[in-house]
C-alpha positions in Angstrom: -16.9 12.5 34.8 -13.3 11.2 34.1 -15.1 8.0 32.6 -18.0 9.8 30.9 -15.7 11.7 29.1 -13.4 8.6 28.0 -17.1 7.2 26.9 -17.5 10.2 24.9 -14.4 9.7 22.8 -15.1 6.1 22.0 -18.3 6.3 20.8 -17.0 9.7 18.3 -16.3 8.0 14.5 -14.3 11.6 14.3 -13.1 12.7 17.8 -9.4 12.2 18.7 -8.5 11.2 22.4 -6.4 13.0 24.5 -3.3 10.8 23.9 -4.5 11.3 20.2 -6.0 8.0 19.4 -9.4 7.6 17.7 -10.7 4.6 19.4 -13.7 3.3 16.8 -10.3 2.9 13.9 -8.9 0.7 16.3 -12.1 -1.3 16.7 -12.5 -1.2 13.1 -8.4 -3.1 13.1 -9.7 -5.4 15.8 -12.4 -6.6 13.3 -9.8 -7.2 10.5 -7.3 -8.9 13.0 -10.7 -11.6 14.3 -10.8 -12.7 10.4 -9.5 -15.4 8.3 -5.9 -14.3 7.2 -4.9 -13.4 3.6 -1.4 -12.6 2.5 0.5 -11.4 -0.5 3.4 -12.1 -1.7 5.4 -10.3 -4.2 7.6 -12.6 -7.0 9.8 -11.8 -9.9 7.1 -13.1 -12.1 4.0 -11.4 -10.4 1.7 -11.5 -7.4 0.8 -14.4 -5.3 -2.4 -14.1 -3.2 -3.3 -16.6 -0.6 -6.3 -16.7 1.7 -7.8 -19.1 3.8 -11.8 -19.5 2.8 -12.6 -23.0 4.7 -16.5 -23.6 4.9 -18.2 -22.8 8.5 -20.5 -25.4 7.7 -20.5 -28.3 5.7 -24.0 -27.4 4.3 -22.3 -24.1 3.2 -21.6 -23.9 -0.4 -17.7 -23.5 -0.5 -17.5 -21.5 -3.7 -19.6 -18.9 -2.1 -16.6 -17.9 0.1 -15.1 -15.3 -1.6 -11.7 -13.8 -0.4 -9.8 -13.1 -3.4 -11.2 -10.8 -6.5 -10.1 -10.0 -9.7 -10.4 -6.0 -10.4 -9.2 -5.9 -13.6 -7.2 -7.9 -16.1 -3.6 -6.7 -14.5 -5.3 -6.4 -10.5 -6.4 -8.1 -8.0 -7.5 -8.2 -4.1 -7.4 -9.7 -0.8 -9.5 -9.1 1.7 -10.1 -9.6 5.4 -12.4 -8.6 8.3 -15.9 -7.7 7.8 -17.2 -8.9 3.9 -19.8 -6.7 3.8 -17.3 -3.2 4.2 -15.0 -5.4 2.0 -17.5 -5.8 -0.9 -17.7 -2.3 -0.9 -14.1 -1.1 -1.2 -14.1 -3.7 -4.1 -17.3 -2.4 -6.2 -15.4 1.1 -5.9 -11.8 -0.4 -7.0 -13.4 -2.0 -9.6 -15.3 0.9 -11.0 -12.4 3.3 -10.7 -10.4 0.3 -12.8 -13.1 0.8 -15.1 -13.3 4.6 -15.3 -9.7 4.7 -15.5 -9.9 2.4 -18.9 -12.8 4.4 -20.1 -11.4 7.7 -19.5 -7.9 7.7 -20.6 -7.9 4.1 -22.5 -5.5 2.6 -20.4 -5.0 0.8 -17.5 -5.1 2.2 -13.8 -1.7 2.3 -12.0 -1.8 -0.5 -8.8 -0.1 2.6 -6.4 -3.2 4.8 -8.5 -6.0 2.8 -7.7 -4.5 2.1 -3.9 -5.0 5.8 -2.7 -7.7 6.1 -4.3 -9.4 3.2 -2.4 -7.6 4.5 0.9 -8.6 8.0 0.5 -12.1 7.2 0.5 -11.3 4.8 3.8 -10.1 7.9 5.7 -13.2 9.6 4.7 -15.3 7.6 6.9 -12.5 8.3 9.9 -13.2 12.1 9.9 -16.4 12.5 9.1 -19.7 12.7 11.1 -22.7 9.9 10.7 -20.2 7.4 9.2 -18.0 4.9 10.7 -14.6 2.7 10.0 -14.6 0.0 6.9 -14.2 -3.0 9.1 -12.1 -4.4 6.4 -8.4 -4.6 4.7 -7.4 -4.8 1.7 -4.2 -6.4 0.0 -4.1 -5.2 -3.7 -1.3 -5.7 -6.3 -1.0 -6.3 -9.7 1.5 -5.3 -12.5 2.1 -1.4 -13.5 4.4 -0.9 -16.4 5.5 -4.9 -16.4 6.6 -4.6 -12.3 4.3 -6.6 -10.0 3.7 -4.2 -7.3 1.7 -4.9 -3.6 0.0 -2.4 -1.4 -1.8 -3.0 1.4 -4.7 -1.1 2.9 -6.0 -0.6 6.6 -9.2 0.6 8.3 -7.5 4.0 8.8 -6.7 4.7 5.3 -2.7 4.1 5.1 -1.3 2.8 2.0 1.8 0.8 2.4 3.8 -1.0 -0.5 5.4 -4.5 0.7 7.3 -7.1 -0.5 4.9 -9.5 1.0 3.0 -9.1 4.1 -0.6 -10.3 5.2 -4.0 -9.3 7.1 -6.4 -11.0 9.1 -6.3 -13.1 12.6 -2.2 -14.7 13.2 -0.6 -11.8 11.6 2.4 -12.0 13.6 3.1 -15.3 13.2 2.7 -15.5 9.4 4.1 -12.3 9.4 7.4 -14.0 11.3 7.4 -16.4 8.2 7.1 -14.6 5.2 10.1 -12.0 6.5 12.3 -14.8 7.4 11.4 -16.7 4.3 10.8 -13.8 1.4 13.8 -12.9 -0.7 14.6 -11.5 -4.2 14.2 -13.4 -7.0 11.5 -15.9 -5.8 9.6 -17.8 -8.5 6.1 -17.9 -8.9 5.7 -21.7 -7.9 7.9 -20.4 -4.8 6.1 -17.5 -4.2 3.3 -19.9 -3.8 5.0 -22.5 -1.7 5.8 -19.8 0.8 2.4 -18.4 0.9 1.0 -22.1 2.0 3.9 -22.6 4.1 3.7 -19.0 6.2 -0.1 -19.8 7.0 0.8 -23.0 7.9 2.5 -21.1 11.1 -1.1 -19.9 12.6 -3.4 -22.8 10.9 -2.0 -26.2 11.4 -4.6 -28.0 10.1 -6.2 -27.4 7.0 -6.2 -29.0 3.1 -6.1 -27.5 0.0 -9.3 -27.3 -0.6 -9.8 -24.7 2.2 -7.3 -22.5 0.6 -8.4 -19.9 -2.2 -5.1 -19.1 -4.3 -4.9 -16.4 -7.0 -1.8 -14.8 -9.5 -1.7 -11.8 -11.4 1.5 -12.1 -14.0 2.3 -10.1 -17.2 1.9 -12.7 -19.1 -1.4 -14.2 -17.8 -3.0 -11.5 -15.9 -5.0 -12.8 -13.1 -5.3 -16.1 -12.7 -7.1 -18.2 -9.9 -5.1 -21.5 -9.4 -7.0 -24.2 -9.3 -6.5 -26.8 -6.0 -4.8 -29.7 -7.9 -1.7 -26.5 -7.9 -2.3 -25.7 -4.4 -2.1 -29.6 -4.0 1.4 -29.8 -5.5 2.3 -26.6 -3.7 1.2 -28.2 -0.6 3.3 -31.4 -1.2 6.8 -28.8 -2.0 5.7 -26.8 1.2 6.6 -30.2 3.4 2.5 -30.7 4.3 1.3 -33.5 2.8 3.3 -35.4 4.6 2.2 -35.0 7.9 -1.3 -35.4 6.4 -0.5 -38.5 5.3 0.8 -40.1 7.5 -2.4 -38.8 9.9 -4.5 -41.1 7.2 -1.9 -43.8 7.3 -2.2 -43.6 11.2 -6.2 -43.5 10.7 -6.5 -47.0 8.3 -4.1 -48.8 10.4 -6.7 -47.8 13.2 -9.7 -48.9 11.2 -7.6 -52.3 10.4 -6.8 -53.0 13.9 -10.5 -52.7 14.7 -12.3 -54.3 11.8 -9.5 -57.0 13.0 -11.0 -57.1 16.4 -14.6 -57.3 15.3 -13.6 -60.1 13.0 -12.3 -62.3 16.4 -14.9 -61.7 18.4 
């Protein structure tokens, strides 16, 4: 009976366990902590997003990978776990953006439009027929010329950060950007760290499989395009070790075309 019962609570979308848990929320994490990571990062000068978006395939269209979206002209979002649940919660953020500008002619508030997008997440924890986003969101912009951050989890909980991330490695980029983050940091920097802390969990990857975004006053949001993430790369200390791996590579190739050539 014991395990019936303990089969009972898991498969409940609403039901709490006896030590108070609801166990399909902390499926619905697990989901988010098996994706690709994206982080945030919060600069004097505006938000940095970072994500990384490499192709599965290499018949797979890369620009089709989308991790970072722009919800307005002063917003913008990461997102990990499921895509589908993700696409979602950004369709409603963006037509709550909208509404907002419609409605009262300005624009929405970054902490605003984060519980609204995390209330309707804890909908789907309580009630019946309906089940967990399998996604997380990161979502800053600027409110009244501050660049703010907010994250948002499977269970609805809006938390502001100076820069944090989501997806698969958390812990270890997470290690990073706390050690790393401090007051003050440049835009440029902001970037460099945002490479650099996902650089802790991926060890090898290129710029190209990297999908980098800003949102500044000035600017509003901005995708930065991969000859930046290139030079960010290089200030990181990363381009290095790539190459010297293709230094390594055509003294390989030399040694053997050299050894085909004698015999």
């Amino acid at each position: 009976m014991g395990g019936n019962d303990q089969q009972a609570y898991d498969r409940g979308t609403s039901l709490f366990s006896p030590d108070g848990r609801i166990y399909q929320v902390e499926y619905a994490r697990e989901a988010v902590s098996r994706g690709a990571p994206s982080l945030g990062v919060r600069t004097a000068d505006g938000i940095v997003f970072v994500a990384m978006s490499r192709a599965t395939s290499t018949l797979m269209e890369a620009e089709s990978i989308e991790k970072l979206h722009k919800l307005d002209d002063h917003l913008g979002t990461a997102s990990a776990g499921h895509v589908a649940d993700a696409r979602q919660l950004i369709d409603l953020a963006r037509r709550q953006a909208q509404g907002n500008r419609l409605r009262y002619g300005e624009p929405v508030g970054v902490e605003t439009l984060t519980k609204f997008v995390t209330d309707h997440i804890q909908e789907n924890t309580q009630r019946g027929g309906t089940r967990p986003y399998g996604a997380a969101l990161l979502i800053g912009g600027i409110e009244n010329g501050e660049p703010r951050l907010f994250a948002a989890d499977p269970s609805g909980t809006p938390n502001e950060w100076k820069a944090t991330v989501i997806g698969g490695g958390r812990q270890e980029i997470q290690d990073v950007l706390e050690e790393e983050w401090e007051e003050g940091l440049s835009l440029d920097a902001g970037i460099e760290l945002g490479v650099r802390a996902l650089a802790a969990h991926e060890t090898e990857f290129v710029p190209g499989d990297l999908a980098v975004a800003t949102v500044t006053e000035a600017d509003g949001y901005r995708t930065v395009p991969e000859s930046e993430v290139s030079e960010a790369f290089e200030a990181a200390g990363l381009a290095g070790d790539e190459d010297d791996e293709t230094s390594a590579d055509d003294a390989d190739a030399e040694g053997e075309d050299a050894d085909g050539d004698a015999e």
